[in-house]
C-alpha positions in Angstrom: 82.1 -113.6 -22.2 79.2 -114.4 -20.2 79.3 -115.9 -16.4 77.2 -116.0 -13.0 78.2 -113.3 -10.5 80.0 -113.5 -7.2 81.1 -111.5 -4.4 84.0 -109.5 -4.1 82.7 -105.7 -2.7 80.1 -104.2 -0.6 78.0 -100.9 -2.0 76.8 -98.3 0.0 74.3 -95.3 -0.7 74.2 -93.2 2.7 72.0 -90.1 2.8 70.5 -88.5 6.3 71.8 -89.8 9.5 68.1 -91.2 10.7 69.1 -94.2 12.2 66.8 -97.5 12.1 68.5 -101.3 12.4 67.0 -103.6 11.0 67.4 -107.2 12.1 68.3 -110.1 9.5 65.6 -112.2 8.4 63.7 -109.1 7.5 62.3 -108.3 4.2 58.7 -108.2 3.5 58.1 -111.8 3.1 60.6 -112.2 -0.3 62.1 -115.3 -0.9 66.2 -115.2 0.1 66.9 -117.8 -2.7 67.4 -114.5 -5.0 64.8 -116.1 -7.2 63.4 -114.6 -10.5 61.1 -111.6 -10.0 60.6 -108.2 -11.9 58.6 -107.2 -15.0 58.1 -108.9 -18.5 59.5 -106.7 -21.3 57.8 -103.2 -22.2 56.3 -104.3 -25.3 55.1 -107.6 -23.4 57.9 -110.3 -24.2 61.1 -111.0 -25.1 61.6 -111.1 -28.7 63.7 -113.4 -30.4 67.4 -112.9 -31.0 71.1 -113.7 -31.0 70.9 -115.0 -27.4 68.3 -117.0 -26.1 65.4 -115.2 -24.3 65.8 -114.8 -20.3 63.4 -114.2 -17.8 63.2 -110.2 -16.7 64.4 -110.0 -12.9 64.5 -107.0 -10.9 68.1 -107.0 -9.0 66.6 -104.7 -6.1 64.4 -107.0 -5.5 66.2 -109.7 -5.6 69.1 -108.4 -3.7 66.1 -107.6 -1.0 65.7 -103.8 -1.2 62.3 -102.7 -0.6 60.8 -98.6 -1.0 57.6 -97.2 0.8 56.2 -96.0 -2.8 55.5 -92.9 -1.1 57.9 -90.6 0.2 58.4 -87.4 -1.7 61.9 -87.3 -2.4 62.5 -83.6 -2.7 61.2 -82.4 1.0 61.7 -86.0 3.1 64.6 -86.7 4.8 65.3 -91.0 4.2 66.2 -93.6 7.6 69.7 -94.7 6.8 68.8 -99.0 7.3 71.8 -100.8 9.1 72.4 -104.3 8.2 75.3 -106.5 10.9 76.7 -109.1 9.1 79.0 -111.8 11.0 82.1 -112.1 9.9 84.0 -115.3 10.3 86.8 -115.7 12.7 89.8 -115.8 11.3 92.5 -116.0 14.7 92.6 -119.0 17.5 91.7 -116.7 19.9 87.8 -117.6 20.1 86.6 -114.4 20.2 84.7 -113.9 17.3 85.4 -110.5 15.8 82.8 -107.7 15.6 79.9 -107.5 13.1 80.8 -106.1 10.0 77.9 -103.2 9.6 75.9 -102.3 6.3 74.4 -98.8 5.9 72.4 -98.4 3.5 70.1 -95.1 2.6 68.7 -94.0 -0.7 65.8 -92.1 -2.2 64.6 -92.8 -5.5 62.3 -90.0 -7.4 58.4 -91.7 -7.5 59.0 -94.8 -5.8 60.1 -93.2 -2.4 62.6 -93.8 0.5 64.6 -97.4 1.0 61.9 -98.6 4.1 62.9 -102.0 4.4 66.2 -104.2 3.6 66.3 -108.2 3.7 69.6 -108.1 6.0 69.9 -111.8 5.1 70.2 -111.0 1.2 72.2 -108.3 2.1 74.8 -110.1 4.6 74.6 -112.8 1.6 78.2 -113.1 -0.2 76.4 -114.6 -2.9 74.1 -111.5 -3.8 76.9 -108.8 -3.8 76.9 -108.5 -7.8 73.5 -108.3 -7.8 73.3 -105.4 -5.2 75.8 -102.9 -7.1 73.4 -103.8 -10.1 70.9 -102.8 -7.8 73.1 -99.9 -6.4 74.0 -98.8 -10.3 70.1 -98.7 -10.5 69.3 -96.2 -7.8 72.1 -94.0 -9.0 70.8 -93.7 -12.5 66.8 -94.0 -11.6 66.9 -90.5 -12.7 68.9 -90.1 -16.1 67.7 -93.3 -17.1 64.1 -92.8 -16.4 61.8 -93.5 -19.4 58.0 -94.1 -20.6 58.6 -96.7 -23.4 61.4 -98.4 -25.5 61.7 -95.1 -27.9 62.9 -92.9 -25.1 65.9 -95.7 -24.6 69.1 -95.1 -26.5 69.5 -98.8 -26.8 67.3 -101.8 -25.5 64.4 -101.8 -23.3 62.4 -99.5 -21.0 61.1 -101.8 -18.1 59.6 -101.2 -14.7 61.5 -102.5 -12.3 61.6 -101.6 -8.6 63.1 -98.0 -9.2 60.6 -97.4 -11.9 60.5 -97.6 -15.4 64.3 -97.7 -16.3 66.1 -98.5 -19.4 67.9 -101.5 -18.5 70.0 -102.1 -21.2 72.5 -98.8 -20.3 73.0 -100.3 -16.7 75.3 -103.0 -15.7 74.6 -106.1 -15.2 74.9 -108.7 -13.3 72.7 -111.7 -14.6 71.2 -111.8 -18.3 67.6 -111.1 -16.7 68.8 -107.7 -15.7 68.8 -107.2 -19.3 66.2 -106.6 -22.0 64.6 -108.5 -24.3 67.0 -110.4 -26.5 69.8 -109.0 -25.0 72.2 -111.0 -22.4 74.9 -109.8 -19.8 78.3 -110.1 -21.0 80.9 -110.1 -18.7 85.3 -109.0 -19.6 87.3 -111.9 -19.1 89.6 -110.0 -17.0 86.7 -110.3 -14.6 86.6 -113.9 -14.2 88.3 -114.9 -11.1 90.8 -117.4 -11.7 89.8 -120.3 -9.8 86.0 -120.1 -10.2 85.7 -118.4 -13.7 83.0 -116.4 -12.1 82.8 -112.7 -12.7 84.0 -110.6 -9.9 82.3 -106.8 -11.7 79.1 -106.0 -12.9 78.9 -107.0 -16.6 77.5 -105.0 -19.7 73.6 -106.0 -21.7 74.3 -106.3 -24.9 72.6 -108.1 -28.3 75.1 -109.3 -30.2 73.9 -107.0 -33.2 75.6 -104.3 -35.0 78.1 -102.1 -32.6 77.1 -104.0 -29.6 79.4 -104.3 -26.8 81.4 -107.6 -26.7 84.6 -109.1 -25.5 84.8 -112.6 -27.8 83.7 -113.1 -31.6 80.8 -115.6 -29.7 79.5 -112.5 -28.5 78.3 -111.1 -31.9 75.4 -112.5 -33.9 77.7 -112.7 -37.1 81.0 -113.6 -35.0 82.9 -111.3 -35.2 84.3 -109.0 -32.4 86.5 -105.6 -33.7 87.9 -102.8 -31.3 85.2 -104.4 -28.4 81.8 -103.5 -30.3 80.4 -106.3 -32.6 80.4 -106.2 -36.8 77.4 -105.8 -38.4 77.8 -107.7 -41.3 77.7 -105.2 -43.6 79.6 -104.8 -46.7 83.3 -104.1 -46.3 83.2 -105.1 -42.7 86.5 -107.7 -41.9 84.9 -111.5 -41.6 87.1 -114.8 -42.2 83.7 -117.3 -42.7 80.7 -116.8 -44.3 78.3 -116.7 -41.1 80.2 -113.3 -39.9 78.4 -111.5 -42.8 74.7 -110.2 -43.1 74.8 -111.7 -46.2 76.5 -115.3 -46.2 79.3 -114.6 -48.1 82.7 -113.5 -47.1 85.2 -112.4 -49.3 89.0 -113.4 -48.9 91.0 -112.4 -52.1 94.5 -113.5 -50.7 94.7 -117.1 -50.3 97.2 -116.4 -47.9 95.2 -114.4 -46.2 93.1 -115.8 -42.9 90.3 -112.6 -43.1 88.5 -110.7 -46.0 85.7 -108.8 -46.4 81.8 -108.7 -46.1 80.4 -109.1 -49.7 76.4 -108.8 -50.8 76.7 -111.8 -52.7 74.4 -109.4 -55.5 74.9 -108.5 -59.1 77.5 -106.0 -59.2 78.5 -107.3 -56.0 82.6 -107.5 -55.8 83.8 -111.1 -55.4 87.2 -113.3 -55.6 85.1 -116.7 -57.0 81.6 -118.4 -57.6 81.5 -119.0 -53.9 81.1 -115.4 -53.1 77.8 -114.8 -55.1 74.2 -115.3 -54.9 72.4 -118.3 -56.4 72.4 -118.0 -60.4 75.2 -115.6 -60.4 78.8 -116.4 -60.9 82.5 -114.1 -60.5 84.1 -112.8 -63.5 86.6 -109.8 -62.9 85.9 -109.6 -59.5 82.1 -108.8 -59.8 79.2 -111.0 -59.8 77.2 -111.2 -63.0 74.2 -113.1 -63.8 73.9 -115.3 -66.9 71.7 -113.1 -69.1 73.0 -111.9 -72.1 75.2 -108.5 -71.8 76.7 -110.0 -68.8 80.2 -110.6 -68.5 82.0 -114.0 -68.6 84.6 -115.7 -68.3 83.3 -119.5 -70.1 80.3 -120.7 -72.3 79.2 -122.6 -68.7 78.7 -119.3 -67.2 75.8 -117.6 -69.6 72.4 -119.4 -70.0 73.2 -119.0 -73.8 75.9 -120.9 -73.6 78.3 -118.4 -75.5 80.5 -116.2 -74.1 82.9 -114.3 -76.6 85.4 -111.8 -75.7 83.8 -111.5 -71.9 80.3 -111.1 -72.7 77.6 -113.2 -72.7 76.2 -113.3 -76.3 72.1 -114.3 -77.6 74.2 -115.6 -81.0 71.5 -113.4 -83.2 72.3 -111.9 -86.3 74.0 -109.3 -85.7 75.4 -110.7 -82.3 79.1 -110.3 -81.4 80.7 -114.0 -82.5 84.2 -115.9 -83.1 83.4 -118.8 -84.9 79.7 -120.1 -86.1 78.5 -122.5 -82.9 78.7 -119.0 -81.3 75.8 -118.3 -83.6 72.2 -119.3 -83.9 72.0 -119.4 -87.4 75.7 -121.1 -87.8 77.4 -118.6 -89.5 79.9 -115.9 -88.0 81.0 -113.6 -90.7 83.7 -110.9 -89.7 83.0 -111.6 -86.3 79.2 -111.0 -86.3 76.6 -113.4 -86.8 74.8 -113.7 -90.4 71.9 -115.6 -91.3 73.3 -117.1 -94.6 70.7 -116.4 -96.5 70.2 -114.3 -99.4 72.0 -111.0 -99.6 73.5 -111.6 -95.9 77.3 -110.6 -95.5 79.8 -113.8 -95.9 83.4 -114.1 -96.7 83.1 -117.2 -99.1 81.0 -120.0 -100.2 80.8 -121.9 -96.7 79.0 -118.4 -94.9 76.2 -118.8 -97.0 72.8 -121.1 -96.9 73.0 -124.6 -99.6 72.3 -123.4 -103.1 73.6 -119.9 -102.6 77.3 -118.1 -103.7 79.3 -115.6 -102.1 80.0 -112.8 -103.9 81.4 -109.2 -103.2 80.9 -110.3 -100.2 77.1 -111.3 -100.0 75.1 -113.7 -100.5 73.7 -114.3 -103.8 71.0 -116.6 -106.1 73.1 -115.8 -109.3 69.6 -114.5 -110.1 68.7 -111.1 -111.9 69.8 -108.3 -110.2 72.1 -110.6 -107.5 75.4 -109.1 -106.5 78.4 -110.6 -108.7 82.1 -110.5 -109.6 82.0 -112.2 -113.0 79.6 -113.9 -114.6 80.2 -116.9 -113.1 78.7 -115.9 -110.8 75.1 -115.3 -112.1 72.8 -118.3 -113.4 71.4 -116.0 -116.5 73.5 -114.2 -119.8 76.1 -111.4 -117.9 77.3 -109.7 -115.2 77.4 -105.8 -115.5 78.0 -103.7 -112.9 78.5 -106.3 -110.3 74.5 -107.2 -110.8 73.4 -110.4 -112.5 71.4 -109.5 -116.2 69.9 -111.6 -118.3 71.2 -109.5 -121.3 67.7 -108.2 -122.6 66.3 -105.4 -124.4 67.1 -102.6 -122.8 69.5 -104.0 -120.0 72.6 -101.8 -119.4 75.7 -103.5 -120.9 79.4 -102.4 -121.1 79.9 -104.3 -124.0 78.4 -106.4 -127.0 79.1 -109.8 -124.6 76.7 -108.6 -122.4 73.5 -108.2 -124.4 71.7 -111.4 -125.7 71.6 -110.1 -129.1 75.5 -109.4 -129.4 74.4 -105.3 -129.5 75.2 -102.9 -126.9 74.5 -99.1 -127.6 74.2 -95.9 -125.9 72.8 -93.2 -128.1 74.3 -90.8 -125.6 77.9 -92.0 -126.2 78.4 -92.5 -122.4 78.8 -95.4 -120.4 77.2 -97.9 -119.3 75.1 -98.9 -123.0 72.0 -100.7 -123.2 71.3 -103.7 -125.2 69.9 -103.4 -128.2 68.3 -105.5 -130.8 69.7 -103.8 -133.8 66.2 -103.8 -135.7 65.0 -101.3 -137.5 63.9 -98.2 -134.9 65.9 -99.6 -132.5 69.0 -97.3 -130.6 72.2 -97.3 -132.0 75.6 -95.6 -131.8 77.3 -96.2 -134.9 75.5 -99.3 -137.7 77.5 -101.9 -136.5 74.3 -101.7 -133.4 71.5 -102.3 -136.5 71.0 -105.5 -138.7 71.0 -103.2 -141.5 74.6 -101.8 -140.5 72.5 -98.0 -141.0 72.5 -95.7 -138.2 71.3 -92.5 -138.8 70.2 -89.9 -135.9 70.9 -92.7 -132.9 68.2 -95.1 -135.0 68.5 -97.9 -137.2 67.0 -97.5 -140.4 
């Protein structure tokens, strides 16, 4: 929640009792407007952030405290500065009521003694929030003393009257006050009724991870949990897109108002499309690309355009497949791809390239030596031994059918034979394997 400040309490530091009034109108020549003044940032700017950039003011100096830069703190004794402030009647009597009377006193380590006060800024209604930032300042000049931005737990180390201080661990009560990028937030319960104007100091926050924050427009990714602001990140709770680091919010229960941070990355856990990157798309709850190996739910979703059983497929031989289109080559045989060409695995006719058969299961010319079932299924004599053979010289056979010359013989008397051409010298069993019907010693006479 952020607001301008107003008045509601009067801070007081009081040390020695070294007396020394000072009359209003004082204050070394500063302007009583409570105009900007200060440093710039440590590192020379304000960088750019959630909240827009402000200019750095110093609230000591604008509330009109002024030190003599000299005295040593540890051995010096400080003048306490009085400040009489009118105070408005408030009876019919006419008499206006005594001056209500500021003390202030305070000794800050390296910048000295409170010499001076402007008793006009200080009497001013209007400045009291940004005297207890000042006030809040002096206190802490000490344990919030730093040499650059490092030595800060959070935010920036600037030098301000009080010396270099890091301002974003002190209260707050313009967004100047704070550092660069940062703003001054201020609780709601704060905000007087009638004015919305904050009546206490506010807090310097960024908006980034774990900041400080009352509302969800506090936080760079708008969303506000337990008074410190999401990152963003990963599992943290969002209900829109823009409250993530990543853009995408995921809300699995459609009844549901709030979800969780996703990355929106491969792998990344989704609920739809919407909650991955570009090129990726939700299957199972995860995000996959569309490469092959990647799960799937539809062809749409893999650049092949094939997706069987929840994988993206390449549809090359050998590739996982449930009908042919899922197949380059057009032919998906016991649910893998096959080329169709000669000797490739098919369950009839129609898995096989033009001009070739299917038989025991492959693919086959009908030429010599070509797998078969019968010889119907070969374009030369026989098929033996569920090869193709033309029946030659020699061949092996199983029975006279199979040999061109009618002869089948195994001198050995085992199976398979060989095919014989009965003429004289040739093998024989018995002499119905010779022209001569004489077999003598396995040879035709």
């Amino acid at each position: 929640m952020r607001a301008l400040g107003t008045v509601t309490a009067v801070a007081l530091a009081v040390s020695l009792p070294l007396a020394l009034v000072v009359s209003c109108g004082g204050g070394g020549g500063s302007d009583s407007s409570g105009g900007a003044g200060g440093a710039t940032g440590a590192d020379g700017g304000t960088p750019d952030g959630f909240f827009p950039p402000a200019e750095p003011t110093d609230p000591c100096e604008v509330a009109g405290y002024f030190f003599d830069g000299a005295s040593d703190c540890n051995v010096v004794r400080c003048p306490e500065l009085t400040c009489e402030c009118p105070v408005e009647s408030d009876t019919d009597s006419g008499v206006p009521p005594p001056p209500d009377v500021i003390t202030l006193s305070a000794c800050v380590p390296g910048v000295g003694c409170l010499n001076l006060a402007d008793c006009n800024r200080i009497c001013d209604a209007s400045f009291e929030l940004t005297k207890q930032a000042c006030e809040g300042r002096i206190a802490a000049a000490s344990s919030q003393s730093c040499e650059s931005n490092a030595e800060c737990v959070v935010g920036e180390c600037r030098d301000e009257s009080v010396g270099k201080i890091c301002v974003d661990t002190m209260q707050c009560s313009e967004d100047g006050h704070c550092g660069g990028g940062s703003a001054c937030l201020f609780n709601p319960a704060s905000l007087d009724p009638d004015t919305s104007l904050p009546t206490a100091l506010g807090t310097c926050a960024d908006g980034l991870a774990d900041s400080p924050c009352f509302e969800d427009d506090d936080c760079a990714f708008g969303r506000c949990s337990s008074s410190r602001c999401s990152a963003g990140l990963p599992g943290d709770s969002c209900s829109f897109n823009s409250q993530c680091a990543s853009g995408f919010c995921r809300i699995s229960d459609p009844t549901s108002q709030s979800g969780a941070c996703v990355t929106g990355e491969q792998g990344g856990s989704c609920a739809d499309d919407g909650d991955c990157g570009m090129g990726l798309h939700c299957s199972g709850g995860a995000c996959f690309s569309n490469e092959v190996g990647q799960n799937c739910d539809s062809d749409e979703q893999c650049a092949s355009g094939v997706c069987v059983s929840g994988r993206c497929r390449g549809g090359e031989i050998g590739s996982f497949c449930e009908d042919d289109p899922d197949c380059t080559g057009g032919f998906c045989v016991g649910f893998r791809c096959a080329s169709g060409g000669f000797l490739a695995p098919c369950a009839e006719a129609a898995d096989c390239q033009s001009g070739l058969a299917c038989a025991r299961q492959k693919c086959t010319d009908g030429a010599v030596g070509s797998p078969c079932a019968t010889a119907a299924d070969c374009n030369v004599h026989a098929c033996v031994r569920s090869a193709c053979s033309d029946g030659s010289t020699g061949t092996l056979c199983d029975s006279d059918d199979d040999c061109t010359s009618n002869r089948c013989a195994n001198p050995a008397g085992v199976e398979p034979g060989e095919c014989t051409p009965g003429t004289p010298g040739s093998a024989c069993v018995s002499g119905s394997d010779c022209v001569s019907m004489s077999c003598a010693g396995n040879v035709c006479n």
